[in-house]
C-alpha positions as CSV (number, residue, x, y, z in Angstrom):
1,X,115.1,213.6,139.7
2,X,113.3,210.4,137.8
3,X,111.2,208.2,140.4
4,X,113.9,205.5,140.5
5,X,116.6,207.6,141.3
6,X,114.8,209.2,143.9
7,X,113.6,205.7,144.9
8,X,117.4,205.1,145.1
9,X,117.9,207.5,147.6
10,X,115.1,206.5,149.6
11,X,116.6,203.0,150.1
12,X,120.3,204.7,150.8
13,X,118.8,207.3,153.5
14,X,116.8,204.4,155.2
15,X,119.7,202.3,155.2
16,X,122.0,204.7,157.1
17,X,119.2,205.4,159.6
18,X,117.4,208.5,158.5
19,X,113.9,208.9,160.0
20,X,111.3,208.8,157.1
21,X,109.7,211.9,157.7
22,X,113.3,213.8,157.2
23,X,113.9,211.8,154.0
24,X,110.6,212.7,152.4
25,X,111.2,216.5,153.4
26,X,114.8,216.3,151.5
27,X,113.3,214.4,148.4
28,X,110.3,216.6,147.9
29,X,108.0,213.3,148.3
30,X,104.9,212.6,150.8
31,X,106.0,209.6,153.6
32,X,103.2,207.4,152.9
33,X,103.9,207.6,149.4
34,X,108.2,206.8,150.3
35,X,106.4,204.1,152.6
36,X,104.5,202.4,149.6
37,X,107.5,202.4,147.3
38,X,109.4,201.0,149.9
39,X,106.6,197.6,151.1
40,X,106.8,197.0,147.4
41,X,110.5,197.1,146.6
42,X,110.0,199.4,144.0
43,X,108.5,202.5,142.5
44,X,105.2,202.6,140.6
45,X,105.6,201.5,136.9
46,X,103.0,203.5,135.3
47,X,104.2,202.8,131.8
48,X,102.1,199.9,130.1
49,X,102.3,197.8,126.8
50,X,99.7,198.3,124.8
51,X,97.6,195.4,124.1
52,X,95.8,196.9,121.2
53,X,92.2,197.1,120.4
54,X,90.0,194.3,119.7
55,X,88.5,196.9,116.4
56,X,91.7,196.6,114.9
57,X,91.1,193.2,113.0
58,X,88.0,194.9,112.2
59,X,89.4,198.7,111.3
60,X,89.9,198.2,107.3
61,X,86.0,196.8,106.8
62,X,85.4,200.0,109.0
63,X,86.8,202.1,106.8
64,X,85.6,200.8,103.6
65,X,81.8,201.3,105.1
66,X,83.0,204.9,106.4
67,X,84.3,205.5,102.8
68,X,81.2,204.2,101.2
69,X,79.2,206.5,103.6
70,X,77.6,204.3,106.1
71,X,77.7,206.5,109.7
72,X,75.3,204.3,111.6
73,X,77.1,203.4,114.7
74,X,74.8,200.8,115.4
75,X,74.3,198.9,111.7
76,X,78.4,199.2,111.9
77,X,78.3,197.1,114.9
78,X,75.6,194.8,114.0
79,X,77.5,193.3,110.8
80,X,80.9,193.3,112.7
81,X,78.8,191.4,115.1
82,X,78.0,189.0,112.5
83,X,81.9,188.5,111.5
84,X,82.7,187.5,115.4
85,X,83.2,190.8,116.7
86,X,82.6,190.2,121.0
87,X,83.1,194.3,121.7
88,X,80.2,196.6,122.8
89,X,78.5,198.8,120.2
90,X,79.7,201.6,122.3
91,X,83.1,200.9,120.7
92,X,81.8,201.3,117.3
93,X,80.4,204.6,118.3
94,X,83.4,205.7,119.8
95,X,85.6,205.0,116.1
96,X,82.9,206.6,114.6
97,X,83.3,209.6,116.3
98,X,86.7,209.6,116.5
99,X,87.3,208.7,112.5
100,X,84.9,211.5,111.8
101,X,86.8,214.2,113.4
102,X,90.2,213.0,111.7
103,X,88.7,213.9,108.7
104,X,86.9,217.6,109.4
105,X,86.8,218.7,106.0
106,X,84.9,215.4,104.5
107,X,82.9,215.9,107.7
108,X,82.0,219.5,106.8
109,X,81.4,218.9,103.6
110,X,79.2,215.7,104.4
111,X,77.1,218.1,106.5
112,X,76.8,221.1,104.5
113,X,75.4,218.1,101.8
114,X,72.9,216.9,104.1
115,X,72.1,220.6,105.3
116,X,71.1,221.5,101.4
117,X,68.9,218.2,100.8
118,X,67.7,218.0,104.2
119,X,63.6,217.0,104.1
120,X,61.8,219.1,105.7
121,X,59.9,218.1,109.1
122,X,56.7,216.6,109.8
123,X,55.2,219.9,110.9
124,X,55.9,221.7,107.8
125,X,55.1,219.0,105.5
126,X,52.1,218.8,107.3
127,X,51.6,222.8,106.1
128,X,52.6,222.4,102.7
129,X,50.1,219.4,102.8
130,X,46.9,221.1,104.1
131,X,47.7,224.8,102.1
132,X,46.8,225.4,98.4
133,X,49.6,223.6,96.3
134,X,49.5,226.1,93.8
135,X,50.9,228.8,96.1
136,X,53.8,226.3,97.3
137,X,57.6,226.4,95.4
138,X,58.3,224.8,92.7
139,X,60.5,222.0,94.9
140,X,57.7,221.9,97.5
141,X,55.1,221.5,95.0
142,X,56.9,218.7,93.5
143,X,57.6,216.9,96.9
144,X,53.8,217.2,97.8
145,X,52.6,215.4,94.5
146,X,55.5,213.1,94.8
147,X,54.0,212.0,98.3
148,X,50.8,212.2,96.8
149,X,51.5,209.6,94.5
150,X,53.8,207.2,96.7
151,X,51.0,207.2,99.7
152,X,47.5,207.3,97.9
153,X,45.7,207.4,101.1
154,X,47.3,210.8,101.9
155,X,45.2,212.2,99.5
156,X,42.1,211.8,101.3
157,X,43.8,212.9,104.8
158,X,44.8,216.3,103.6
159,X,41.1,216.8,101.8
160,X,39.7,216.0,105.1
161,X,42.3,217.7,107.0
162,X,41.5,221.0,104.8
163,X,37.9,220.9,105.2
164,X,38.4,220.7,108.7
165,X,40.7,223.8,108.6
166,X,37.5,225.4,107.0
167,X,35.3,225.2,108.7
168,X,37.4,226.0,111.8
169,X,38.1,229.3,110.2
170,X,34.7,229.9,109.2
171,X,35.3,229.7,105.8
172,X,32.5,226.9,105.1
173,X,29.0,226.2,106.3
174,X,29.6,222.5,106.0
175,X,28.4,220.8,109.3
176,X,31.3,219.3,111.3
177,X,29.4,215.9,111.6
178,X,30.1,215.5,108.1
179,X,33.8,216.2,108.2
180,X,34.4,214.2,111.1
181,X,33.2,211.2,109.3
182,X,35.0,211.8,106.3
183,X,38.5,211.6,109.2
184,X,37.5,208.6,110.4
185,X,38.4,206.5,107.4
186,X,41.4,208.0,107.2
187,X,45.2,208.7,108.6
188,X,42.9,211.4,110.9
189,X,40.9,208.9,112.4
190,X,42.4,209.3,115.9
191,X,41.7,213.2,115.9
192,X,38.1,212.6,114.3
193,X,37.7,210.2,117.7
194,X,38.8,213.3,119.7
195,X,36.8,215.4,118.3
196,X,33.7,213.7,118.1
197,X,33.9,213.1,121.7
198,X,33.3,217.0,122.6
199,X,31.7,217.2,119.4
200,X,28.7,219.6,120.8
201,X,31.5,221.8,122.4
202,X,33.5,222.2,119.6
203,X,30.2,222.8,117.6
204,X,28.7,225.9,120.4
205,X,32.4,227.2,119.7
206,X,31.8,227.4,115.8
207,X,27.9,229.0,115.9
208,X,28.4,230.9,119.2
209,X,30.4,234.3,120.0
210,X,31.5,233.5,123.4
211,X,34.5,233.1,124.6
212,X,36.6,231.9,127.1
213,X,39.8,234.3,126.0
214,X,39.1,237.1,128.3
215,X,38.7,234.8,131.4
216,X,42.2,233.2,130.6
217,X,43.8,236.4,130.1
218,X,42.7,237.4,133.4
219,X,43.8,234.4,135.4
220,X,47.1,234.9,133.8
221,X,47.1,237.9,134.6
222,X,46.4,237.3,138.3
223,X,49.2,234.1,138.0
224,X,51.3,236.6,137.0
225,X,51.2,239.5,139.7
226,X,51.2,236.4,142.4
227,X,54.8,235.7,140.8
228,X,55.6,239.4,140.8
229,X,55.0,239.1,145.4
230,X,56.9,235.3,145.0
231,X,53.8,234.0,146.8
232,X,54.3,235.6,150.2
233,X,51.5,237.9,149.6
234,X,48.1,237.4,151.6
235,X,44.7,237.7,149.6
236,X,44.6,241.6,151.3
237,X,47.4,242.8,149.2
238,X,47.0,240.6,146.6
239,X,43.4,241.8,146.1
240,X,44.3,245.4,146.0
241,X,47.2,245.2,143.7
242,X,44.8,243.3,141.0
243,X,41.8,246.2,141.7
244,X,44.9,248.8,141.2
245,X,46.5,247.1,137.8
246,X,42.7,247.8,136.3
């Protein structure tokens, strides 16, 4: 039965004296709910005109820029901004979003496109950078002297940066005073600061053979077998289970 007609029958049952609690039982219907309907003279009207989107003056310059490739949410809303455009940016994101998954396969193959020329990150840049160019791809290699070329000053980062990595490897007797001035005029100047701070550490660690390794594989060790009791043990047990895992 549609909600008027059963609103209908609410007002005919009432009117002939039924109790409200037996006409919501024969209609199926909570009493409060027969009780609102009938303080406002009406059922609910839960069907609303549509009073459009304030995009939609804005939709065909949308999709002219989504055509020409722009997918930026927030330079989208930034020049529909400058045409008079009073909506949130969040808007624009949402059309985006939306536009972008009623076209899947321009979508797909907008990704897959990106996937293939994607540039590669700042980590492994930074290894092709520091690493023998020679040994590199032929598309790596060309990106490196490419960068090379565009940011001059790059050149004397990674010549510094490898004659750091030398020396940390032990592949140079140069003294590390020397190599941390040749950072500080460069893009390393912030690590050459580091470095020079603990610069006699870092300097025992290259001529000594100590090292702290075996200490900090012992405490995780004993981090470990404290886990392994979920810290209820006392220092008894905890003591003899480290002298037994010898």
């Amino acid at each position: 039965m549609a909600r008027q007609d059963l609103f209908d029958e609410a007002v005919r049952m009432v009117a002939a004296g039924t109790a409200i609690g037996s006409i919501a039982k024969a209609l199926g219907k909570d009493p409060r709910t027969l009780q609102r309907w009938l303080r406002t003279g009406h059922p609910p009207w839960h069907y609303r005109q549509s009073r459009g989107s304030i995009l939609a003056p804005y939709r065909a310059y949308l999709e002219r820029r989504f055509e020409e490739g722009c997918r930026n949410a927030a330079l989208l809303w930034r020049e529909l901004r400058g045409q008079g455009f009073p909506g949130r940016p969040s808007l624009v994101r949402v059309w985006v979003g939306r536009w972008t998954k009623a076209n899947p396969v321009r979508a797909f193959n907008e990704r897959s496109a990106a996937s293939a020329g994607k540039a590669p990150s700042i980590d492994a840049l930074s290894r092709m950078l520091t690493c023998d160019l020679a040994t590199l791809p032929d598309r790596s290699h060309r990106l490196c002297e490419r960068l090379l070329e565009i940011v001059p000053d790059l050149a004397a980062s990674t010549t510094a940066a490898r004659r750091l990595i030398r020396v940390l490897q032990h592949e140079s007797t140069e003294p590390l005073q020397d190599v941390l001035d040749a950072m500080k005029g460069t893009h390393l100047n912030r690590l050459a600061q580091g470095l020079q701070r603990d610069v006699a550490a870092v300097q025992a660690a290259l001529e000594t053979p100590w090292t702290t390794s075996p200490v900090e594989g012992q405490i995780n060790r004993l981090k470990l077998i404290k886990r392994a009791m979920y810290g209820r043990a006392g220092l008894k047990l905890l003591r003899q289970r480290v002298l037994e895992t010898v």
